[in-house]
C-alpha positions, 0 to 999 in steps of 0.5 A: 944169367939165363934166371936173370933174363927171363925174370927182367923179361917177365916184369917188362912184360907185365909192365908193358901189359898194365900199360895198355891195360889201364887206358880201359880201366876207369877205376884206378882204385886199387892199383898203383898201391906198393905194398910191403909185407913182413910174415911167415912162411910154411917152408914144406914144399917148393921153398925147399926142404926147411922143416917149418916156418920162417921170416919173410919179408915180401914187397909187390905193386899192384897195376890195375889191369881190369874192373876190380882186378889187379896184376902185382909183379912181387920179389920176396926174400928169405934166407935160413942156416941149416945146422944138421947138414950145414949150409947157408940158404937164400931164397928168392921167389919172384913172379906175379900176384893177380888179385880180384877185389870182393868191395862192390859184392860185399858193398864193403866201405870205403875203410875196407878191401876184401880179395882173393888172389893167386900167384904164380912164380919162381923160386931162385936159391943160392946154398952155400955149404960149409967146408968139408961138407958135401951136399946131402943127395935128397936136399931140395929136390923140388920144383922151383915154380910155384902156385899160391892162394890168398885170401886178405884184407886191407884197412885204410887209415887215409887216402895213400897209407893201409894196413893188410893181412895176406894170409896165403898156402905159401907166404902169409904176411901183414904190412903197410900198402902205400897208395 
């Protein structure tokens, strides 16, 4: 209950922020996008303990906040069957993705979007264990915040539809962006 608190509050807040935030923005060229994403992710470290990569499946808006830059609240999704402990993984990470454009420096055209981004989040997982089975006393004993680097790029087939590549430290994914 308390996870689902400071999740509504953190999206509220960010909301609120872009709110303001845009009324100084003259741009509005690269927020209000939503952007849906299938990839994969290297699951080493604050995910938990998988051992290796698997599918993702992530969505994000991104709200203009400054010349350039954007602010993204994101939900990702994965889930996994671990068959040497058995258990049943869900993941969620939530958070939010801050994203500076390179457009103007790289005098990219207007098919084009080049940036590099971080995400800060954190990771809500639900493990159901098989019966008879007992949790394993080293099993996911990490922090569930997170940090993320992103380089990417984005094509734009029109006006309102983009293809991009994300390639990220932790979820790196291709998708579809929405304008």
């Amino acid at each position: 209950m308390n996870k689902s608190i400071i999740i509504a509050l953190f999206f509220v807040g960010v909301l609120s922020f872009d709110a303001s935030a845009q009324k100084g923005n003259s741009t509005g060229e690269f927020g209000n996008t939503l952007n849906l994403g299938l990839g994969i992710g290297g699951y080493y470290g604050y995910y938990g303990n998988v051992g290796g990569s698997l599918p993702v499946f992530n969505i994000n808006y991104e709200l203009d906040v400054a010349k350039d830059f954007t602010l993204a609240p994101f939900i990702t999704f994965y889930s996994y069957r671990n068959n040497t402990y058995y258990y049943q993984e869900t993941v969620i990470p939530v958070g939010c993705k801050g994203t500076y454009y390179f457009d103007r420096i790289l005098n990219a055209g207007s098919k084009w979007d080049f940036y590099l981004a971080g995400s800060l989040g954190y990771s809500i997982v639900k493990t159901t264990w098989d019966n008879g089975y007992y949790r394993y006393s080293g099993y996911n004993d990490v922090n569930p915040l997170f940090l993320d680097l992103h380089v990417g790029t984005e094509f734009h087939l029109s006006n309102k539809i983009g293809l991009f590549l994300d390639i990220s430290s932790g979820v790196s994914t291709i998708g579809i962006a929405f304008h």
